[in-house]
PyMOL commands that place a pseudoatom at each C-alpha (Angstrom):
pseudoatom trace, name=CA, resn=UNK, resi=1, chain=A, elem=C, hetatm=0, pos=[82.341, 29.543, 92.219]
pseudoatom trace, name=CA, resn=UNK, resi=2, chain=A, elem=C, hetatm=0, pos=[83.393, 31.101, 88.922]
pseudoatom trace, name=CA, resn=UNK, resi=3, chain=A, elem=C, hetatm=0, pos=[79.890, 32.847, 88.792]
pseudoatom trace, name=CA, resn=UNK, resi=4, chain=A, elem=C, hetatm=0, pos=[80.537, 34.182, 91.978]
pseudoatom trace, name=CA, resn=UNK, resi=5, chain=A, elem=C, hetatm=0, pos=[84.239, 35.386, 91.199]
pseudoatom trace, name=CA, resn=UNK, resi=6, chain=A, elem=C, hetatm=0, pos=[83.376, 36.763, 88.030]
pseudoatom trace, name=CA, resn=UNK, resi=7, chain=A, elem=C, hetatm=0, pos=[80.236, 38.798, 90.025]
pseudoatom trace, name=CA, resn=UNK, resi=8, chain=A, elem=C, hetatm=0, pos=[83.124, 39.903, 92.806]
pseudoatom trace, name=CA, resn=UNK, resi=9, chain=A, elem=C, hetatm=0, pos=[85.455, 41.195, 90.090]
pseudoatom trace, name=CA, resn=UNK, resi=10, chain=A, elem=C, hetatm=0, pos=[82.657, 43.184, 88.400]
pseudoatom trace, name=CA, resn=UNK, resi=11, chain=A, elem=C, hetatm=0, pos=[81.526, 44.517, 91.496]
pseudoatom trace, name=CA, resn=UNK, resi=12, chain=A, elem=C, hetatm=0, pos=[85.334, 45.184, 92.439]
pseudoatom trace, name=CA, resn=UNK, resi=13, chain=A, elem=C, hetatm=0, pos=[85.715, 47.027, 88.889]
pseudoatom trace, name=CA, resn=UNK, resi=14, chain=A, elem=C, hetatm=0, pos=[82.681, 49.294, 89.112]
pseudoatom trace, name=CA, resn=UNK, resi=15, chain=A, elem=C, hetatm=0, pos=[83.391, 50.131, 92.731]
pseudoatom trace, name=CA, resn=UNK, resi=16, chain=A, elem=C, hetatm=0, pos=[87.377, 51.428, 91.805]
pseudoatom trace, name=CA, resn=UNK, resi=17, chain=A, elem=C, hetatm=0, pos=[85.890, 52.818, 89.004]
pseudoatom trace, name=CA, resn=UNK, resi=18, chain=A, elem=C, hetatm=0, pos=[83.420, 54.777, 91.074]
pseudoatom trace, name=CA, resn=UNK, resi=19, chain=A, elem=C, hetatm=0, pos=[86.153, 55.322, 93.944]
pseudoatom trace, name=CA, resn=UNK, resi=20, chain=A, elem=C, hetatm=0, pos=[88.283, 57.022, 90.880]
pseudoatom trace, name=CA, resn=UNK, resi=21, chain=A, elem=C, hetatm=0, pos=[85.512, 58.933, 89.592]
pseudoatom trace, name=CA, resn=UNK, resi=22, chain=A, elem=C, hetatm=0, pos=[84.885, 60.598, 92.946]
pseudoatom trace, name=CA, resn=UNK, resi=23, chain=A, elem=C, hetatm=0, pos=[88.468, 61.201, 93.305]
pseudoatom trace, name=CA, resn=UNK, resi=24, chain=A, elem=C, hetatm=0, pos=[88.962, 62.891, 90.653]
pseudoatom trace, name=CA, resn=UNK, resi=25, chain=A, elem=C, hetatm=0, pos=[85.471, 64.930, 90.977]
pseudoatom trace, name=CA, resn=UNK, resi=26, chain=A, elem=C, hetatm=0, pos=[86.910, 65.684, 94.707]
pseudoatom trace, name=CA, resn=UNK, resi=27, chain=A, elem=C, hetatm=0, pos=[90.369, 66.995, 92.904]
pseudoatom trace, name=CA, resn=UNK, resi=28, chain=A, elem=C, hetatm=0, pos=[88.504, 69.304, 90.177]
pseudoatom trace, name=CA, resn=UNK, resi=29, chain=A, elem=C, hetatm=0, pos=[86.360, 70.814, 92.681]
pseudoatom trace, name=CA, resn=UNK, resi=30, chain=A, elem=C, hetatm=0, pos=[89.565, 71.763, 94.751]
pseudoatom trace, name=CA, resn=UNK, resi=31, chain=A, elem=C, hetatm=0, pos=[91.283, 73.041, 92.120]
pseudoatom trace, name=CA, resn=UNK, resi=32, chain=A, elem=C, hetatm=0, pos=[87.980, 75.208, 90.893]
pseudoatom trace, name=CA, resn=UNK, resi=33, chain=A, elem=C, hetatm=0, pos=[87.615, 76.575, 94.883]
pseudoatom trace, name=CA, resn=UNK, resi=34, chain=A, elem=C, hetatm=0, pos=[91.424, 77.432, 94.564]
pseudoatom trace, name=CA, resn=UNK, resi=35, chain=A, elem=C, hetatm=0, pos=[91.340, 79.595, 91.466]
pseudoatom trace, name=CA, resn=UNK, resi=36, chain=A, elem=C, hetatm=0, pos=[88.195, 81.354, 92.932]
pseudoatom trace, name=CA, resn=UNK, resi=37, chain=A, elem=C, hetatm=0, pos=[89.414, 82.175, 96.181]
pseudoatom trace, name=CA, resn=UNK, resi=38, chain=A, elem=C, hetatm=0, pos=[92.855, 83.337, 94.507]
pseudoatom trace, name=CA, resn=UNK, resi=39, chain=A, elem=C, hetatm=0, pos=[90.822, 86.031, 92.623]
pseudoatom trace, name=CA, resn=UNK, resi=40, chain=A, elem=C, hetatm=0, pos=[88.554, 86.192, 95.821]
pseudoatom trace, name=CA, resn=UNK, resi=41, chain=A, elem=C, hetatm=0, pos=[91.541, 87.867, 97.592]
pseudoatom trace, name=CA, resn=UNK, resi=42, chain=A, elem=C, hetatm=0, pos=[92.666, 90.056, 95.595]
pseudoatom trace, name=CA, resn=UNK, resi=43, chain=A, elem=C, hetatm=0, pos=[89.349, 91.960, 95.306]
pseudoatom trace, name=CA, resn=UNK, resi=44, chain=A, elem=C, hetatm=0, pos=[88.539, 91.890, 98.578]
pseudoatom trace, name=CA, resn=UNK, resi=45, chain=A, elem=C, hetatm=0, pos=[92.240, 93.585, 99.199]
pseudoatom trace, name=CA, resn=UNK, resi=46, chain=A, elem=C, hetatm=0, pos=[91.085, 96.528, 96.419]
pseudoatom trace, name=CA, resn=UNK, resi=47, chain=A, elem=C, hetatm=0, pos=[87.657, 97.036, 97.452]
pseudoatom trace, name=CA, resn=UNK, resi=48, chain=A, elem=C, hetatm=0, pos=[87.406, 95.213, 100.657]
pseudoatom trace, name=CA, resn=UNK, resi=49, chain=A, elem=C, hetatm=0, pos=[85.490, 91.840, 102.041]
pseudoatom trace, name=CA, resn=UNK, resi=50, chain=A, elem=C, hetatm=0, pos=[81.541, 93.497, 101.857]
pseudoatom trace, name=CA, resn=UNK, resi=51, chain=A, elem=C, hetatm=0, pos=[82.400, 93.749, 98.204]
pseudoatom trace, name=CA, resn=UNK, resi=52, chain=A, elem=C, hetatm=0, pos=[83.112, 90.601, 97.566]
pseudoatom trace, name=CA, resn=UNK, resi=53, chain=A, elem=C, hetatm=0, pos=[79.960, 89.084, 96.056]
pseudoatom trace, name=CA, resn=UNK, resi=54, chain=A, elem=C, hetatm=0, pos=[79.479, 85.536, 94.751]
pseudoatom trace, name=CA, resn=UNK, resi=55, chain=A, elem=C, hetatm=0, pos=[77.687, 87.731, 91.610]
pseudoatom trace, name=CA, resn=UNK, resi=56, chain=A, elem=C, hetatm=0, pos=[80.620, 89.795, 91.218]
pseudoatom trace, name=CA, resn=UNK, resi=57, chain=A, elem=C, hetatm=0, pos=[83.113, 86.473, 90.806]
pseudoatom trace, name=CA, resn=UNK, resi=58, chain=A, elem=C, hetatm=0, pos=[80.129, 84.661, 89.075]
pseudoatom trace, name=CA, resn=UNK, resi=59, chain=A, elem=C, hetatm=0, pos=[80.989, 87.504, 86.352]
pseudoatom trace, name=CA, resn=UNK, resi=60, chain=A, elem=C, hetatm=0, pos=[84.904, 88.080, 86.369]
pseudoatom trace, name=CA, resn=UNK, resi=61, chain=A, elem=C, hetatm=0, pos=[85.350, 83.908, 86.497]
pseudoatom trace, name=CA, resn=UNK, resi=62, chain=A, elem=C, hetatm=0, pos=[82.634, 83.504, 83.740]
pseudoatom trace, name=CA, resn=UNK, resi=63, chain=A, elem=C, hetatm=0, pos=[80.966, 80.807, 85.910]
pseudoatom trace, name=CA, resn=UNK, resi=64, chain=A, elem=C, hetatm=0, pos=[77.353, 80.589, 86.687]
pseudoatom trace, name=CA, resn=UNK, resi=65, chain=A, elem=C, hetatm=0, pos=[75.937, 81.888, 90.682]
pseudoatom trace, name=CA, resn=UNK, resi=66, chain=A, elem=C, hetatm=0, pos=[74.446, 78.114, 91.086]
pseudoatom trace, name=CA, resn=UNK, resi=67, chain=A, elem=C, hetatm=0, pos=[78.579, 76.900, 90.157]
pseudoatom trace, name=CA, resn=UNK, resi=68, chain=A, elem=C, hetatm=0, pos=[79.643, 79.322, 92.619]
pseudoatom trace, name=CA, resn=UNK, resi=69, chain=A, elem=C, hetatm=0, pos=[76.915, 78.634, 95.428]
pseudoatom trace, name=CA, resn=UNK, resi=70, chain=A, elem=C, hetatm=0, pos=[78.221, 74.862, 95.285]
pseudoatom trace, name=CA, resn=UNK, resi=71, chain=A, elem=C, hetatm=0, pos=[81.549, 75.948, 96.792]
pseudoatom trace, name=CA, resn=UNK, resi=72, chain=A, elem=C, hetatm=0, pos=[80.345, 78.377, 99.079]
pseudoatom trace, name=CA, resn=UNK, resi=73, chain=A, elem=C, hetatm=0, pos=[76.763, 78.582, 100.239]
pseudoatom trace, name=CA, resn=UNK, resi=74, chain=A, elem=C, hetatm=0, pos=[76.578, 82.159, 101.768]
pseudoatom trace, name=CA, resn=UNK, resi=75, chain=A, elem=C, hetatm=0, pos=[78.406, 85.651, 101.638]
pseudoatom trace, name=CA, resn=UNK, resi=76, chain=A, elem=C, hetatm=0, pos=[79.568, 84.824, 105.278]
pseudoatom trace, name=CA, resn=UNK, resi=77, chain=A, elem=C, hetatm=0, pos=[80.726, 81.575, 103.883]
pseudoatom trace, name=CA, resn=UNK, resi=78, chain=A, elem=C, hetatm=0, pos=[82.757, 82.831, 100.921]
pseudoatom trace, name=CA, resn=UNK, resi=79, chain=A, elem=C, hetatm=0, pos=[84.354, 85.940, 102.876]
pseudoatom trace, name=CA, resn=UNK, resi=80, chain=A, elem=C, hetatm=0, pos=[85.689, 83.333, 105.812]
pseudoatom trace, name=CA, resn=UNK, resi=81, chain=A, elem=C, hetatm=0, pos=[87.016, 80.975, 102.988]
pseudoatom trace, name=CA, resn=UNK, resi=82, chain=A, elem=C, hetatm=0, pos=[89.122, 83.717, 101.588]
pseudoatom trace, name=CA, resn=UNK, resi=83, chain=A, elem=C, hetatm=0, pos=[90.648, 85.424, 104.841]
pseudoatom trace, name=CA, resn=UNK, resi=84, chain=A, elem=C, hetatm=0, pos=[91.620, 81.540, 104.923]
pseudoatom trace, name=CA, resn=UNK, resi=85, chain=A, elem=C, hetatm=0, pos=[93.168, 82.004, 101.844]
pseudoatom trace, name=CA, resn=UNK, resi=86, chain=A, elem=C, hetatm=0, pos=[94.704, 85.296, 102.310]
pseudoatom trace, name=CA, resn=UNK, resi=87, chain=A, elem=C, hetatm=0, pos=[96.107, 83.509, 105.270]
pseudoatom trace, name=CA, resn=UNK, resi=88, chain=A, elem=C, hetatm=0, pos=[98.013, 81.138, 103.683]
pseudoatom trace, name=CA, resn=UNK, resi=89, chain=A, elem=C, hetatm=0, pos=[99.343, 83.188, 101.145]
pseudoatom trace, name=CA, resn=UNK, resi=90, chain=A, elem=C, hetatm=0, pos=[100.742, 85.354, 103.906]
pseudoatom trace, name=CA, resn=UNK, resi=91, chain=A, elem=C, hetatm=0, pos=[101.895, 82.287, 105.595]
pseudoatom trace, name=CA, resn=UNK, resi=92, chain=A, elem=C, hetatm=0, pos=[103.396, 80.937, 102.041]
pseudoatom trace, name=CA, resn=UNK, resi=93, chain=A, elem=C, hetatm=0, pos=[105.242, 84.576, 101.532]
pseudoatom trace, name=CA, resn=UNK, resi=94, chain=A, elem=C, hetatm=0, pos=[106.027, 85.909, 104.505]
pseudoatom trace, name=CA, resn=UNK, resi=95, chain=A, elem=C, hetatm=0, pos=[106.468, 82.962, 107.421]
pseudoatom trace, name=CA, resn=UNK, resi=96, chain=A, elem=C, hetatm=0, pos=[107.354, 79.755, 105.688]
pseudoatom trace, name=CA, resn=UNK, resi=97, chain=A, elem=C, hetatm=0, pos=[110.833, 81.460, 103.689]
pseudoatom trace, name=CA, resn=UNK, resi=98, chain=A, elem=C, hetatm=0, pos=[112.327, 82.297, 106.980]
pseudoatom trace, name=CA, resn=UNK, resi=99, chain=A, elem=C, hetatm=0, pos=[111.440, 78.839, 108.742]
pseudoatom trace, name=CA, resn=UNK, resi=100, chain=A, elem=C, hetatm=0, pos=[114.776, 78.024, 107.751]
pseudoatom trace, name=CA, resn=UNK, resi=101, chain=A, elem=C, hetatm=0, pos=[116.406, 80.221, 110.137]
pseudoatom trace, name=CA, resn=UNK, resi=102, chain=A, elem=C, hetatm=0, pos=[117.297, 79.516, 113.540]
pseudoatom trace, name=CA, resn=UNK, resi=103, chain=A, elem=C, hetatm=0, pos=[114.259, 80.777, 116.277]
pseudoatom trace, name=CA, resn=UNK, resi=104, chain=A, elem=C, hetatm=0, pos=[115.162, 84.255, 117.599]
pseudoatom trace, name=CA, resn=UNK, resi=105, chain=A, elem=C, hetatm=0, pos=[117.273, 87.520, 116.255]
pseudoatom trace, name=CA, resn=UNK, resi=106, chain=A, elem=C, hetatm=0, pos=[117.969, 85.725, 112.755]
pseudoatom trace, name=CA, resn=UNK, resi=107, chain=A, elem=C, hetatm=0, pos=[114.214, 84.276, 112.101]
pseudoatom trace, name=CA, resn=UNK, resi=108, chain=A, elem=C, hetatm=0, pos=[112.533, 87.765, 113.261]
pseudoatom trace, name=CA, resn=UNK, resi=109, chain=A, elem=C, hetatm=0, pos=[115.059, 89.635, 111.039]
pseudoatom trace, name=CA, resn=UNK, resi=110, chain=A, elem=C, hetatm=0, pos=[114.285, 87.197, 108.424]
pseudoatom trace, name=CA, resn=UNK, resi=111, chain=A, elem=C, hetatm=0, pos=[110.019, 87.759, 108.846]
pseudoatom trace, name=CA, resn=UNK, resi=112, chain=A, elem=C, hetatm=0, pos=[111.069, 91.270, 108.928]
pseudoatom trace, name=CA, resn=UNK, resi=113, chain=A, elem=C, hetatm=0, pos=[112.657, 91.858, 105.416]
pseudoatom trace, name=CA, resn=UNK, resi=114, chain=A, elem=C, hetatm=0, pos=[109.850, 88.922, 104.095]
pseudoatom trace, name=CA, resn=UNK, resi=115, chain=A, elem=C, hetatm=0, pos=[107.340, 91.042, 105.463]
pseudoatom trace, name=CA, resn=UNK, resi=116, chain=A, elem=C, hetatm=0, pos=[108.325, 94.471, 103.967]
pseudoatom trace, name=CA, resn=UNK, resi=117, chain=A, elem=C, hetatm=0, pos=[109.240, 92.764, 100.511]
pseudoatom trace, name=CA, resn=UNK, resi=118, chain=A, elem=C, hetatm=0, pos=[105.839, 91.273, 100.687]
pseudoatom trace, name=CA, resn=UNK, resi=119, chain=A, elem=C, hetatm=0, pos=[104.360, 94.403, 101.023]
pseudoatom trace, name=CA, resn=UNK, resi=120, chain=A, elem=C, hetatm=0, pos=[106.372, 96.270, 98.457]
pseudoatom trace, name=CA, resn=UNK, resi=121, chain=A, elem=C, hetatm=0, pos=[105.844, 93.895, 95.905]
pseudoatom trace, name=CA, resn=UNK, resi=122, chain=A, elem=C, hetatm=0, pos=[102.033, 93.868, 96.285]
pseudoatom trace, name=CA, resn=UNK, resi=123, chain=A, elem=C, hetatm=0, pos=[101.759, 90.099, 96.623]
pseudoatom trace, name=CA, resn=UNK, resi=124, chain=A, elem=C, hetatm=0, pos=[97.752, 90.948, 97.264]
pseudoatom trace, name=CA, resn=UNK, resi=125, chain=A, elem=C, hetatm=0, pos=[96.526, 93.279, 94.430]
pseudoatom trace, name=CA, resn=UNK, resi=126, chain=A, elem=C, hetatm=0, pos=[95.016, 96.630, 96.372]
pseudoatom trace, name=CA, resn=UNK, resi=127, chain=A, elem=C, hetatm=0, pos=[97.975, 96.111, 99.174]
pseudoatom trace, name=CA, resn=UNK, resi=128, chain=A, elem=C, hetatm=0, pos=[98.028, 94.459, 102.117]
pseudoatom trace, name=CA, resn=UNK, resi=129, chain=A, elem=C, hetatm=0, pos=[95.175, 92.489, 102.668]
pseudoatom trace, name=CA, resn=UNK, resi=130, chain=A, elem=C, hetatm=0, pos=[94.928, 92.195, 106.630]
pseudoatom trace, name=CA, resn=UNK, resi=131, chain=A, elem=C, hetatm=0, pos=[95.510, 96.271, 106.595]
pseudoatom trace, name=CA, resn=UNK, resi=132, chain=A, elem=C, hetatm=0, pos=[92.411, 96.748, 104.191]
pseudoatom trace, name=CA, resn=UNK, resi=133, chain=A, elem=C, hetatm=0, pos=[90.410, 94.197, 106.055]
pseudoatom trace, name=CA, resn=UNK, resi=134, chain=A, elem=C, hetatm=0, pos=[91.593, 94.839, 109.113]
pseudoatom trace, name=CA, resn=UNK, resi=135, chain=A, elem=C, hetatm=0, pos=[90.158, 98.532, 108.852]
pseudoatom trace, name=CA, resn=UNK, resi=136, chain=A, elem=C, hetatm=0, pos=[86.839, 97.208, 107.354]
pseudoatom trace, name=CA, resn=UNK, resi=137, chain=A, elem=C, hetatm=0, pos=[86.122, 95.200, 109.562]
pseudoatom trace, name=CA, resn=UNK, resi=138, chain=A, elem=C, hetatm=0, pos=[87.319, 96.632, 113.206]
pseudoatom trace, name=CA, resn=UNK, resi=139, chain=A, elem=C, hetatm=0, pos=[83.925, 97.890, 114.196]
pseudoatom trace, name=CA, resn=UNK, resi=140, chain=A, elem=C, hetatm=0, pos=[81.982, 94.757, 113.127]
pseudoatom trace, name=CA, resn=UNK, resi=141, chain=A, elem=C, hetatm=0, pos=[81.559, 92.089, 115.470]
pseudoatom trace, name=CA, resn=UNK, resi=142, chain=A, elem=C, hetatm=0, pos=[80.953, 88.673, 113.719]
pseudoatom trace, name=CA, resn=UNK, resi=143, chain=A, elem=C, hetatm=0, pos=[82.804, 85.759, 112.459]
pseudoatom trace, name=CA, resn=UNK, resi=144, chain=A, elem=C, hetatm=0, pos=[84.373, 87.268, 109.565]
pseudoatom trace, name=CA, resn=UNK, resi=145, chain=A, elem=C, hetatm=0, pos=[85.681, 90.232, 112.322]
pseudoatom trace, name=CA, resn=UNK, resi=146, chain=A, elem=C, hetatm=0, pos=[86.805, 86.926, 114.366]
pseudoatom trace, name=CA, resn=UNK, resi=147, chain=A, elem=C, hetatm=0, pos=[89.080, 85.695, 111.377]
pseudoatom trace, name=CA, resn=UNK, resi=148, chain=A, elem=C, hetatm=0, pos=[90.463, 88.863, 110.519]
pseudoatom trace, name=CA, resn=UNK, resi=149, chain=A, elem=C, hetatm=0, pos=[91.665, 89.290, 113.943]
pseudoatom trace, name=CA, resn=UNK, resi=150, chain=A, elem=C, hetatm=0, pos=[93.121, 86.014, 114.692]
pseudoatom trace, name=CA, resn=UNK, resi=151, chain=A, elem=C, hetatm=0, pos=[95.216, 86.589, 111.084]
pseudoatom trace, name=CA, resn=UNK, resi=152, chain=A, elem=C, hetatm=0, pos=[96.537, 89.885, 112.313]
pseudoatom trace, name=CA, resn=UNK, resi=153, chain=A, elem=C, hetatm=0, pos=[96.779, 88.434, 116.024]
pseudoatom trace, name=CA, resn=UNK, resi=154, chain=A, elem=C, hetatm=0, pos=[98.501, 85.517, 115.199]
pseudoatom trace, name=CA, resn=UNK, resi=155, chain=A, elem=C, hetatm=0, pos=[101.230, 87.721, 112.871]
pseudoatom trace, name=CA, resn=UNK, resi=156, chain=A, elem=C, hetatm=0, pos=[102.197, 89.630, 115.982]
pseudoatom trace, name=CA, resn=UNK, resi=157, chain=A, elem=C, hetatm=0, pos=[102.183, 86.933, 118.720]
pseudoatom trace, name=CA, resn=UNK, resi=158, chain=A, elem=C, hetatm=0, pos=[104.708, 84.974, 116.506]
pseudoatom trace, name=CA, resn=UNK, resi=159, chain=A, elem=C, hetatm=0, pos=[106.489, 88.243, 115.682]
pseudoatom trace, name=CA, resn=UNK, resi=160, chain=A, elem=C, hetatm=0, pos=[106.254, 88.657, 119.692]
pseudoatom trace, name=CA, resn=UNK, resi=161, chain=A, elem=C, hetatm=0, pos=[107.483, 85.077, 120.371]
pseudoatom trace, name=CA, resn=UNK, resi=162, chain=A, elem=C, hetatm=0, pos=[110.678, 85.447, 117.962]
pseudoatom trace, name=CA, resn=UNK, resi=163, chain=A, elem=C, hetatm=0, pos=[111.205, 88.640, 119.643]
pseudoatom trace, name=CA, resn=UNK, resi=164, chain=A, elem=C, hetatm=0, pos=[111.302, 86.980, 123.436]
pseudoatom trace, name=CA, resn=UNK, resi=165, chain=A, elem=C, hetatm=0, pos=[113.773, 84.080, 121.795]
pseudoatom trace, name=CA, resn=UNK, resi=166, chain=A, elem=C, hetatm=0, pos=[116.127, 87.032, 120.868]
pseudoatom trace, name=CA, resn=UNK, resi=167, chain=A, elem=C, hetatm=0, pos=[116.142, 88.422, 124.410]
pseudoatom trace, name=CA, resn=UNK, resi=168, chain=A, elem=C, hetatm=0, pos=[114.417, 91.611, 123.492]
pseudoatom trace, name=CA, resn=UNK, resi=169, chain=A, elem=C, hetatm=0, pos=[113.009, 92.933, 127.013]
pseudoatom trace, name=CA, resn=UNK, resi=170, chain=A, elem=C, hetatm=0, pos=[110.090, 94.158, 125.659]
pseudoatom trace, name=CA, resn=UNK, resi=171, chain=A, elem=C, hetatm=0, pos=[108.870, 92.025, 122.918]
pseudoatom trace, name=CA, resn=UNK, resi=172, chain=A, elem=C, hetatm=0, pos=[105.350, 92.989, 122.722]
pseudoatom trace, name=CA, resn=UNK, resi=173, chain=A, elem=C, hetatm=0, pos=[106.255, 96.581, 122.201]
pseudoatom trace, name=CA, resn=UNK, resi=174, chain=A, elem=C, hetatm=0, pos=[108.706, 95.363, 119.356]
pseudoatom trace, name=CA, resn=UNK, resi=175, chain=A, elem=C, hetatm=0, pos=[106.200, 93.189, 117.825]
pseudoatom trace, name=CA, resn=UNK, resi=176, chain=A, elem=C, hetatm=0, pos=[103.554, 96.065, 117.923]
pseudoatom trace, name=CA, resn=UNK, resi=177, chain=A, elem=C, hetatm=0, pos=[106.457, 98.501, 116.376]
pseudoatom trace, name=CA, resn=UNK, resi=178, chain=A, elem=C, hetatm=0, pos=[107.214, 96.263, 113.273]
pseudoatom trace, name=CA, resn=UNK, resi=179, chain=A, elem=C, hetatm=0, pos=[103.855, 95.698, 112.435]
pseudoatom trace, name=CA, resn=UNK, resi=180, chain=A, elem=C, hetatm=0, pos=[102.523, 99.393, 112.874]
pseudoatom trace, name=CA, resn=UNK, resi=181, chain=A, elem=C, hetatm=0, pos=[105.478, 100.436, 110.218]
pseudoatom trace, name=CA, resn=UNK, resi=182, chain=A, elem=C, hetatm=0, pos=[104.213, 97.813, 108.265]
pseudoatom trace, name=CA, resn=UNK, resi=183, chain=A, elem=C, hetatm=0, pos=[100.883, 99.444, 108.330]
pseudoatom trace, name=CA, resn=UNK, resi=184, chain=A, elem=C, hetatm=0, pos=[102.161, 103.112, 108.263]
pseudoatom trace, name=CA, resn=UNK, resi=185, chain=A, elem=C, hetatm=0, pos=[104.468, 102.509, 104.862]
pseudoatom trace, name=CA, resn=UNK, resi=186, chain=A, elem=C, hetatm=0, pos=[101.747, 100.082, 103.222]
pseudoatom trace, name=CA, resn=UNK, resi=187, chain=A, elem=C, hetatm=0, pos=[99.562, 103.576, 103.576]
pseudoatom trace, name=CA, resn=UNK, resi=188, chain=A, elem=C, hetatm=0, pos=[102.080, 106.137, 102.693]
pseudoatom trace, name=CA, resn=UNK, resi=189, chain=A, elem=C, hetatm=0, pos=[102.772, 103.829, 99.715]
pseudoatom trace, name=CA, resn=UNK, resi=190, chain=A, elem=C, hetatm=0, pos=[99.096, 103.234, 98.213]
pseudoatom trace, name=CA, resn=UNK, resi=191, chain=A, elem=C, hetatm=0, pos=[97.473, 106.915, 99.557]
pseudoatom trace, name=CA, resn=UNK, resi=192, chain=A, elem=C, hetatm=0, pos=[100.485, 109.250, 99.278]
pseudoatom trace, name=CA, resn=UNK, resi=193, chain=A, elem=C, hetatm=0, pos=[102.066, 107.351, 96.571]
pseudoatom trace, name=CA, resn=UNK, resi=194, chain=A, elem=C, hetatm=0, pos=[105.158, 107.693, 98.703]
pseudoatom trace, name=CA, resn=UNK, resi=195, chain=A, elem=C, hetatm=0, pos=[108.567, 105.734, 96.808]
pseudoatom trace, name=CA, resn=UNK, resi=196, chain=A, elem=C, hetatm=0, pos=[110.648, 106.359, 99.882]
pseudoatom trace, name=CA, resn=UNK, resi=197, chain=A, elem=C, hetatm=0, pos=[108.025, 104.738, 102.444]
pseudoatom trace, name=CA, resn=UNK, resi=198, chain=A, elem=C, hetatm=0, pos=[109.395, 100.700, 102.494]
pseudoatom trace, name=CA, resn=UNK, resi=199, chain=A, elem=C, hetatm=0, pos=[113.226, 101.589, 103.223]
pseudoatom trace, name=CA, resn=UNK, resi=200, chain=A, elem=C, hetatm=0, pos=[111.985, 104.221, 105.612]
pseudoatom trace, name=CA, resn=UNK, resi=201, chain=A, elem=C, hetatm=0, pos=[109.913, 101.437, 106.784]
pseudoatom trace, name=CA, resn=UNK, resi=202, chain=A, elem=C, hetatm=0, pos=[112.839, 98.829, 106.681]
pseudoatom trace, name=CA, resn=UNK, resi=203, chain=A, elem=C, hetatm=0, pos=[115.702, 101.541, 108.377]
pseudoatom trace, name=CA, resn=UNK, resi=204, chain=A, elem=C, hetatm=0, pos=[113.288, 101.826, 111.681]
pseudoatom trace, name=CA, resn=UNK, resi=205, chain=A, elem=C, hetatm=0, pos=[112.668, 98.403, 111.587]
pseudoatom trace, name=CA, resn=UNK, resi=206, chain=A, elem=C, hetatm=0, pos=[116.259, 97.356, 111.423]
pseudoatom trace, name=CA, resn=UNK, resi=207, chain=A, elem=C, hetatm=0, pos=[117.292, 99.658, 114.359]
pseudoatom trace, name=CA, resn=UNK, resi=208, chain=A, elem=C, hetatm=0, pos=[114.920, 98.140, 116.176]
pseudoatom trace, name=CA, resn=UNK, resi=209, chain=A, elem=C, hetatm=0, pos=[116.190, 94.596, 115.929]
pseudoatom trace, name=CA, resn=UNK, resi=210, chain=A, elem=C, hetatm=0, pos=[118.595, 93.046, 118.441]
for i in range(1, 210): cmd.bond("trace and resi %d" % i, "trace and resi %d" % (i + 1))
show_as sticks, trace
zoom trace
């Protein structure tokens, strides 16, 4: 008996041991994928989602291609992980500040001044990502096409839904309104170099709201 508990508790040791070992393995790796698809993001916003290489962040990241490969076996694979990643940082910016707000006139004015702060302050570093990528990617049918969409899609349904809450008639037309200003002072800002583009932006967007 005292053979056999004293083989159990080794057996129980090594096995937490190993348990913990994976864990923290499992945590390191996360973090690594994280910091790579944070830079991922931002160069795909500058010079779009076909110039995202796993060479190109192999370099800037000091990390080998085989490190890189581990987390994301494929182009394909690396350019869907980060419109997943520019997704949540939208989502983190833009929709989760104004979940605090009642559904309707105050939560759509609320995604409305998120969304043109989030844009002015360049939370992605060439712009707005979904307009860059958006534009890239409109004539190429595929996955990564697929994901792009169904970031910008979802944007406007919600900004659509919050809209029908508020009683606006049309709420499609609104939703397409505020995001096409979006779009129009993002460009006048980066192209033009336009100061003036966000509060013109903001001004047709608030006398728009209900």
């Amino acid at each position: 008996m005292a053979t056999r508990a004293a083989t159990t508790g080794t057996t129980k040791a090594a096995t937490t041991g190993t348990t913990k070992a994976a864990t923290t393995g499992t945590t390191k790796a996360a973090r690594t994928r994280a910091s790579i698809l944070e830079r991922a993001v931002d160069i795909a916003s500058v010079d779009g989602l076909q110039g995202l290489t796993i060479g190109r962040l192999a370099d800037e990241l000091r990390m080998s291609k085989s490190g890189l490969f581990a987390h994301f076996g494929s182009k394909e694979e690396l350019q869907l992980a980060t419109v997943e990643a520019a997704a949540k940082r939208f989502y983190d910016e833009v929709v989760a500040p104004a979940q605090s707000e009642a559904e309707g006139a105050a939560r759509l004015r609320a995604y409305c001044e998120r969304y043109i702060d989030y844009l002015q302050r360049k939370v992605f570093a060439g712009g707005c990502f979904w307009a860059a990528t958006a534009a890239e990617f409109d004539d190429r049918p595929g996955p990564v096409r697929d994901a792009v969409r169904a970031g910008v899609l979802g944007w406007m349904r919600e900004l659509e839904r919050q809209a029908a809450h508020a009683g606006v008639d049309d709420a499609a037309e609104l939703a397409f309104e505020i995001y096409s200003l979006g779009l129009g002072a993002n460009a006048c800002s980066r192209l033009l170099a336009d100061e003036r583009a966000f509060a013109r932006a903001q001004g047709a967007i608030e006398r728009r709201l209900p």
